[in-house]
C-alpha positions, 0 to 999 in steps of 0.5 A: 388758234388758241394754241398757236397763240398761247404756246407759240405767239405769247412765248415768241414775243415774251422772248422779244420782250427779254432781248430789248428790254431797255437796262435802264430805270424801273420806271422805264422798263414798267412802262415799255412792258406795260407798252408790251402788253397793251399791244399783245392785249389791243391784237387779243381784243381785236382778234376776239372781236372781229373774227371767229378764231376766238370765241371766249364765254365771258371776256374782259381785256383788262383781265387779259392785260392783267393776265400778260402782265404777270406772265411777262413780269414772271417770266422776266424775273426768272430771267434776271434770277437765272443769268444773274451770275454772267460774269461767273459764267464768262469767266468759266468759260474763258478757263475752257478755252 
């Protein structure tokens, strides 16, 4: 379950999160993304606490949502850096065509 959840489910949804995420203040988008990861956290508690998929040794849900947190604000600040330059993008590729 582990690896279905950390190398399919979270990437899958981190994706999720990148397409609709709102372009509008930053107050905002911290709140959608808190809203994000409170969902994906609830569903990680759930699943650790009521069935046998996941068995953890010492568990915290907030060390669970702090952990979201900064993989979905990482990763979402390695998509800003790299397709900041989109209209050079877009120019380039109407000077193939």
């Amino acid at each position: 379950m582990l690896v279905t959840t950390e190398y399919f489910f979270y990437p899958l949804l981190s994706g999720f999160y990148l397409i609709f995420e709102p372009k509008r203040s930053l107050a905002i988008r911290i709140l959608n993304l808190a809203l994000w990861i409170s969902g994906l956290t609830l569903m990680d508690v759930m699943l650790e606490k009521y069935t046998n998929l996941i068995e953890y040794v010492h568990y915290s849900w907030y060390l669970t949502w702090i952990n979201f947190f900064c993989i979905f604000a990482i990763t979402n600040l390695i998509y800003q850096w790299f397709f900041k330059d989109k209209a050079h993008f877009q120019v380039e590729k109407e000077a193939v065509k």
